[in-house]
C-alpha positions in Angstrom: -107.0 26.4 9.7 -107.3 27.8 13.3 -106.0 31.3 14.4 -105.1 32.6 17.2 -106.7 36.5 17.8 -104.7 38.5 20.9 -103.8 42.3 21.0 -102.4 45.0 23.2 -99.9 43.3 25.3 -99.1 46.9 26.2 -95.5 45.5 27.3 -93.9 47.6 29.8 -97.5 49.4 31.2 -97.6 51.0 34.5 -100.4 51.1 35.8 -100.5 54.1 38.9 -97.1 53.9 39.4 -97.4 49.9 39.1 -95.3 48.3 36.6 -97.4 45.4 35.0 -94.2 43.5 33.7 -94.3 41.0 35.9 -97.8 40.3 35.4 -97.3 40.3 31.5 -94.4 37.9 31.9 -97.0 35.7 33.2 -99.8 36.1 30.8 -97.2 34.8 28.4 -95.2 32.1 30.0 -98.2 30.5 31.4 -101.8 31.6 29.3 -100.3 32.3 25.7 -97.7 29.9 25.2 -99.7 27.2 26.6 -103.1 28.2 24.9 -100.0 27.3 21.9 -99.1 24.1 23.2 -102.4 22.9 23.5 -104.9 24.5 21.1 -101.8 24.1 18.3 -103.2 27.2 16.0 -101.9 27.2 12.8 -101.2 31.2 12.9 -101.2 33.8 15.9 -102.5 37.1 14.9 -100.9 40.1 17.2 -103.3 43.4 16.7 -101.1 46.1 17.8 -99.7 47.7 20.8 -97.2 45.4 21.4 -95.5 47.8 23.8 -96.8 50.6 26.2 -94.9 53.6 24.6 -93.0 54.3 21.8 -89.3 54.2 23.5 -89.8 50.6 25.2 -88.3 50.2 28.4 -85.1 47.6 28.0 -86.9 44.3 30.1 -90.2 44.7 27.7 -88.2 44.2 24.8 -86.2 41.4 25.9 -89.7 39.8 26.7 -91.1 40.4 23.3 -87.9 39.3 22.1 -88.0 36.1 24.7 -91.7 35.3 23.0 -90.4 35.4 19.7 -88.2 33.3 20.2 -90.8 31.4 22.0 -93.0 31.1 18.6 -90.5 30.3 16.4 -89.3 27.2 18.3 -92.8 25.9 17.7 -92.8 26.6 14.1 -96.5 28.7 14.4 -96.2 31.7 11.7 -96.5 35.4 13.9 -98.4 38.0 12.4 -98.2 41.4 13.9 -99.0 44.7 13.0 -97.7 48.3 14.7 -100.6 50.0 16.9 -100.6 53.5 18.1 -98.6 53.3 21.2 -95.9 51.7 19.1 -93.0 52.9 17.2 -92.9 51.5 14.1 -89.1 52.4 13.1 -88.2 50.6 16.5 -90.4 47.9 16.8 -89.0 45.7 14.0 -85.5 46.5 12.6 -85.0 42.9 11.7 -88.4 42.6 9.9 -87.3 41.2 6.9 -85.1 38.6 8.6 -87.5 37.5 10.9 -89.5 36.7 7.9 -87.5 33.5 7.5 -88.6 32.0 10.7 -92.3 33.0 9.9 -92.6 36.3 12.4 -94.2 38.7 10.3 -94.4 42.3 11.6 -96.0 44.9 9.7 -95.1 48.5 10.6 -95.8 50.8 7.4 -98.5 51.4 4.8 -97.0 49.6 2.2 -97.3 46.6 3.9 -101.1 46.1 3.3 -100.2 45.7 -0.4 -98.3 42.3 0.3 -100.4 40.3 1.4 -99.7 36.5 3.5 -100.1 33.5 2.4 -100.1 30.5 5.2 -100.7 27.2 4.6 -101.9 24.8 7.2 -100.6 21.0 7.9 -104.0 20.4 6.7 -103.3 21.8 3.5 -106.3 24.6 4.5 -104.9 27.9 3.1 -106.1 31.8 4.4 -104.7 35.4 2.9 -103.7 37.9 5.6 -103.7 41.8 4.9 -102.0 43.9 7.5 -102.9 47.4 8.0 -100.8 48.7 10.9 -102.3 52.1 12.8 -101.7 55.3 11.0 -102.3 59.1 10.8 -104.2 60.8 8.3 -101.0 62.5 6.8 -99.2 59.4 6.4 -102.6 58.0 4.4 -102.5 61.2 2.3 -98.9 60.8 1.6 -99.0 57.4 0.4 -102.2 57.4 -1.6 -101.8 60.6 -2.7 -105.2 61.8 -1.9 -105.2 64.9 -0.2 -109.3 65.4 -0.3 -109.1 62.7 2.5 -110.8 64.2 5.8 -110.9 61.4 7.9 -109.6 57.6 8.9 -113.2 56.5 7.5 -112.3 57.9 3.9 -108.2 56.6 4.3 -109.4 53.3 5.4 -111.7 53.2 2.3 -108.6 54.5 -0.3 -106.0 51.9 1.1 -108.5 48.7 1.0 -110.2 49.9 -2.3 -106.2 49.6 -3.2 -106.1 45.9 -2.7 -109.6 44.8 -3.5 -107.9 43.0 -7.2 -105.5 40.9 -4.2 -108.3 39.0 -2.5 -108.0 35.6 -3.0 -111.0 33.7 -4.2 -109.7 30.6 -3.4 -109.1 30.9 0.2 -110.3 33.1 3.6 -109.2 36.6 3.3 -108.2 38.2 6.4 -107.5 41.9 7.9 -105.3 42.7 10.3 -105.7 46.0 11.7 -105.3 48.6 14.8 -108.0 51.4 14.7 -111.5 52.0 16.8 -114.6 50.6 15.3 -117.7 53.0 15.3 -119.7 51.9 18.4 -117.1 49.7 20.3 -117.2 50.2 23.7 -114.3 51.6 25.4 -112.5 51.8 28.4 -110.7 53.9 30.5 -107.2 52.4 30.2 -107.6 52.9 26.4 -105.5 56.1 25.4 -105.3 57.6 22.0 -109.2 56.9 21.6 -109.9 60.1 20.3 -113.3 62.2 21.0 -115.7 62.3 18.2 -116.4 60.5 14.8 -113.1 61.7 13.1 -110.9 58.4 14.0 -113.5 55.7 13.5 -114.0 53.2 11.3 -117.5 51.5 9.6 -117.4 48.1 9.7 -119.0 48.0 6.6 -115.5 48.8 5.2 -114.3 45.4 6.1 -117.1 43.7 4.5 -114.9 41.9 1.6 -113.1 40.2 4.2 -113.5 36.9 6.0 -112.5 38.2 9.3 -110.8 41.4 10.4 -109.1 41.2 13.9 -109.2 44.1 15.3 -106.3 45.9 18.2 -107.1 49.0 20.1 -110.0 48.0 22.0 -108.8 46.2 25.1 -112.7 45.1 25.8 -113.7 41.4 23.6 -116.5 42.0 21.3 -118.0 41.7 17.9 -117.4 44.8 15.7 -120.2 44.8 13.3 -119.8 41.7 10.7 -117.2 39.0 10.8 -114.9 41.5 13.2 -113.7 41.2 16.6 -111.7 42.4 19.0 -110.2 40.1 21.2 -109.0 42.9 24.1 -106.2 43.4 25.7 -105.3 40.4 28.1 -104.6 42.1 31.4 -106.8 44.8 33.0 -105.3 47.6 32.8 -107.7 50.0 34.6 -110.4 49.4 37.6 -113.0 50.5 34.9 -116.1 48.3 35.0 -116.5 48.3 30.9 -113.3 46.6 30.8 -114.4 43.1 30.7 -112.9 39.8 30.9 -110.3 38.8 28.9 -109.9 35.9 26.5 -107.8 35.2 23.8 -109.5 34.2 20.6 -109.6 31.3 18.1 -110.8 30.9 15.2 -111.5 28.0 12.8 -111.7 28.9 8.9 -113.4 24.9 8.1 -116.1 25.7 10.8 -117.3 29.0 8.8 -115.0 31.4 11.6 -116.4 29.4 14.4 -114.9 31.0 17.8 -113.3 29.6 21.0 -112.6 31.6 23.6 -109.9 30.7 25.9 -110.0 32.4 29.2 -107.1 34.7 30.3 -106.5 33.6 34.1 -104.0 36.6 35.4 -101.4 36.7 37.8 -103.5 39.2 40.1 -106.9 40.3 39.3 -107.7 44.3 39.1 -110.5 44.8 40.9 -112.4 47.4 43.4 -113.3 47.0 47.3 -116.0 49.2 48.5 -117.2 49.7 52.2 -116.9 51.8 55.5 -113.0 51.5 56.9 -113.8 49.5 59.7 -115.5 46.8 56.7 -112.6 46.8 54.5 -110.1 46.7 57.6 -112.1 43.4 59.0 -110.1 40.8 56.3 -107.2 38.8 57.3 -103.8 40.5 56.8 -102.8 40.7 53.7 -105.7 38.0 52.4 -105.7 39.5 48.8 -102.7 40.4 46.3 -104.9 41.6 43.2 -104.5 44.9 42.1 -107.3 47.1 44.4 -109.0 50.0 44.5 -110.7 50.8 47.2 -113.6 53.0 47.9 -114.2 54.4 51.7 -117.6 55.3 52.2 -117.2 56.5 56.1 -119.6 59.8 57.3 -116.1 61.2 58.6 -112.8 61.9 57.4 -110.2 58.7 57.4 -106.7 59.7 58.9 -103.9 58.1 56.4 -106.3 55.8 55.0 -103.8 54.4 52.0 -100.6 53.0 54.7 -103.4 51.6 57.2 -105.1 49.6 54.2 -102.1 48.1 53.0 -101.9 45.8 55.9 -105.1 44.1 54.4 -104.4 44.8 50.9 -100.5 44.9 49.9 -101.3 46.0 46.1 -103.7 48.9 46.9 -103.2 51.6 43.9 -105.8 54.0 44.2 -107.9 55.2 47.2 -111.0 57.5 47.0 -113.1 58.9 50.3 -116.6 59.7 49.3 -116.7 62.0 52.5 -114.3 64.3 50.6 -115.9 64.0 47.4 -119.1 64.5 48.8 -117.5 67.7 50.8 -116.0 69.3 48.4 -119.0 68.8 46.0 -121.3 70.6 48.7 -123.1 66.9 47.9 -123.7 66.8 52.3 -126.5 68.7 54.4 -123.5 70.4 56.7 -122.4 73.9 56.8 -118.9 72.5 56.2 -119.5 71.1 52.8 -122.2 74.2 51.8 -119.1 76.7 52.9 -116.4 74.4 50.9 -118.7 74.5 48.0 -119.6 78.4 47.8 -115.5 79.3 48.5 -117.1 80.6 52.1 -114.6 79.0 54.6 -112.5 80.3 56.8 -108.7 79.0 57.9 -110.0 78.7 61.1 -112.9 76.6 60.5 -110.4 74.5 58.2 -108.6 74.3 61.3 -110.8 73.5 63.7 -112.7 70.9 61.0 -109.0 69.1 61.0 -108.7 68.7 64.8 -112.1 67.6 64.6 -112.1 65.0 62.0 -108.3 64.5 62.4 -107.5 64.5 65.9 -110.6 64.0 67.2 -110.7 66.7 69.5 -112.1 70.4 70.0 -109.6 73.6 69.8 -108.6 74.8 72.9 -108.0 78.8 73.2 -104.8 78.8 73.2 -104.6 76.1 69.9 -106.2 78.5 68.4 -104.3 81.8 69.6 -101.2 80.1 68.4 -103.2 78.8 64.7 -103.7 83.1 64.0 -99.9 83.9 65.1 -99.1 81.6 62.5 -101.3 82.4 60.0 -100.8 86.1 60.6 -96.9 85.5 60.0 -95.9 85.5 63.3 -94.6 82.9 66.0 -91.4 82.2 63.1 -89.3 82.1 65.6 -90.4 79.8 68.0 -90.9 77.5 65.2 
C-alpha cells in the first residue's frame, strides 16, 4: 500500500498582508493532484491545519471543497484530521456523508476510538487512528482523568485507550497534529507554545507503524517511524523552514519513503546587499516572494516603492543602518546619543536633512524647525 503524507495547507494564509491563495491553488492543481495522477497512492493522509484560521475565508473553502471533489473523482480514500488553526465544528459538517465517497475527516476525540480500515487494489491492508489536535480540558473531559498535567500524559491516556484496537494483521497507523519533543521549528509556525508543556515523546507512538505528524511545517524524522512531512508552501523567510516535499510511503517496502518535491508558484526567499546591488537587476526580473535586507552605511530614502521596480513581490524590508542606530551597534555620536535617549529634536533634524536630503541646515531652516517645535509658526502653516 502506498500513502501519501502532506499537512498544513494553511488555506487562506496571508503572509504580510499577502494572501497565499493563489499560490495554494497552485500547489494543488499542479503538485498534489498530479503527484495523485502519477504516483497513484492508495490513501492520502492530511495532518491538520487545513485552513489558516478558524472562520475560513469563503474562496479557501470552496478550494478545499474544489479538492475534495478532486479526490473523490479518482476514487483515493482522504484521511484528515483537525489541527489547531482549525475549527473543528466548521470544518466538516458533512463528515459522516462524506464517508461514503471515502473522505474521512476527523475533528473530535472520539474519533481515535474508530479506527480505518483501507484496503489496497493489491489486496495490502493498513489500520489508521486519527487523533485530531486538542486541549488539555477537552482530554480531561473525555477520559475523565483530571490528574492529567500535560499533552505528554493526555497523549499517553487516549492511546493506552486503543492499544486492544491495533491490528496484528496489518500496518497500524497514527494520524495526528501536535509538536514532537525536539522538532525543529519555524517562524511561520503559530500556536508552538514555549516550554515542555505541549510536547509530545515519540516514544508514545512506539506501537505504531508510522505516525504522520501536522504542525511542523519543516520535513523531518520525529524520533521512530514518525515524520513530518511540512507544510508545502513557505510561509515565512525563516532559514529553518526548509524545502518542501510531500511524502510517500510504501507499507510492502518496510515504510520505505519517496519524497516528491513541492515546486511552488513563487519561491520565498531573502536578497541581501547595498541599494545600489539590489537595484542593479533587470526590472522586475524576479516574482518570488522577497525580503530584502539593505546593508548601506547611510539611510535609504523610501527604500520599499524604489525596490519594487526590481522586485514586484517585495513583503518585508529591513535597513541594518537603522538597526545598527538604534542599537547604538555604530562608532557615531548619532547612534551612541539614540542608544542612551541623549538626542536632541534638532540633531534629529539636522541628521534627516543630512541623510534624507542630503544637505546641511541653513539658519533660517533651523530658526523656522524651533518656531515649530516651540508651537509657533501655526499660522503660516
Amino acid at each position: 500500500m502506498k500513502i501519501l503524507h502532506t499537512s498544513d495547507w494553511h488555506l487562506g494564509k496571508i503572509v504580510m498582508v499577502q494572501s497565499m491563495l493563489d499560490d495554494q491553488q497552485y500547489f494543488i492543481e499542479q503538485v498534489f493532484l498530479r503527484a495523485l495522477d502519477e504516483y497513484k497512492p492508495d490513501v492520502i493522509v492530511l495532518a491538520g491545519d487545513i485552513f489558516d484560521r478558524s472562520i475560513a475565508p469563503v474562496p479557501a473553502i470552496a478550494l478545499f471543497e474544489e479538492t475534495l471533489y478532486q479526490v473523490a473523482e479518482r476514487g483515493i480514500p482522504l484521511i484528515a484530521v483537525s489541527g489547531n488553526h482549525d475549527s473543528p465544528e466548521r470544518l466538516i459538517p458533512a463528515a459522516r456523508l462524506l464517508r461514503s465517497s471515502g473522505i474521512y475527516l476527523a475533528n473530535a476525540l472520539r474519533d481515535l476510538s474508530e479506527p480505518i480500515d483501507v484496503t489496497a487494489a493489491d489486496g495490502s491492508r493498513a489500520r489508521f487512528f486519527c487523533l485530531p489536535y486538542f486541549d488539555l480540558t477537552a482530554a480531561k473531559d473525555f477520559t475523565g482523568c483530571a490528574e492529567l498535567k500535560n499533552t505528554g500524559d493526555a497523549y499517553r491516556a487516549l492511546l493506552n485507550n486503543v492499544s486492544d484496537q491495533l491490528s496484528p494483521d496489518c500496518p497500524n497507523i497514527l494520524v495526528t497534529h501536535c509538536t514532537v519533543a525536539g522538532a525543529i521549528t519555524c517562524e511561520s509556525e503559530s500556536g508552538i507554545s514555549v516550554g515542555g508543556a505541549q510536547q509530545v515523546s515519540s516514544d508514545l507512538f512506539s506501537a505504531f507503524d508510522l505516525t504522520c505528524l501536522g504542525h511542523i511545517h519543516s520535513p523531518q524524522k520525529a524520533g521512530g517511524s514518525a515524520r513530518y512531512c511540512g507544510s508545502p508552501l513557505r510561509y515565512s523567510f525563516d532559514r529553518n523552514e526548509r524545502d518542501k516535499k510531500l511524502l510517500l510511503y510504501d507499507t510492502l517496502a518496510d515504510m520505505s519513503v519517496t519524497e516528491i518535491p513541492v515546486v511552488p508558484l513563487r519561491e520565498m526567499r531573502t536578497v541581501k546587499g547595498t541599494f545600489d546591488e539590489l537595484m542593479s537587476v533587470p526590472d522586475g526580473c524576479s516574482q518570488d516572494y522577497i525580503f530584502a535586507v539593505v546593508d548601506d552605511d547611510h539611510l535609504i530614502y523610501e527604500p520599499m516603492s524604489r525596490l519594487r521596480v526590481k522586485y514586484p513581490n517585495l513583503l518585508g524590508l529591513d535597513q541594518l543602518y537603522l538597526t545598527r542606530t538604534v542599537s547604538g551597534g555604530t562608532d557615531s555620536e548619532t547612534g551612541r546619543k539614540i542608544a542612551a535617549n541623549a538626542i536632541t529634536d534638532e540633531e534629529i533634524f539636522t541628521g534627516f536633512l543630512r541623510d534624507i536630503c542630503k544637505r546641511e541646515p541653513t539658519d533660517e531652516m533651523l530658526a523656522f524647525f524651533h518656531e515649530l517645535t516651540a508651537g509657533k509658526g501655526d499660522d503660516e502653516n
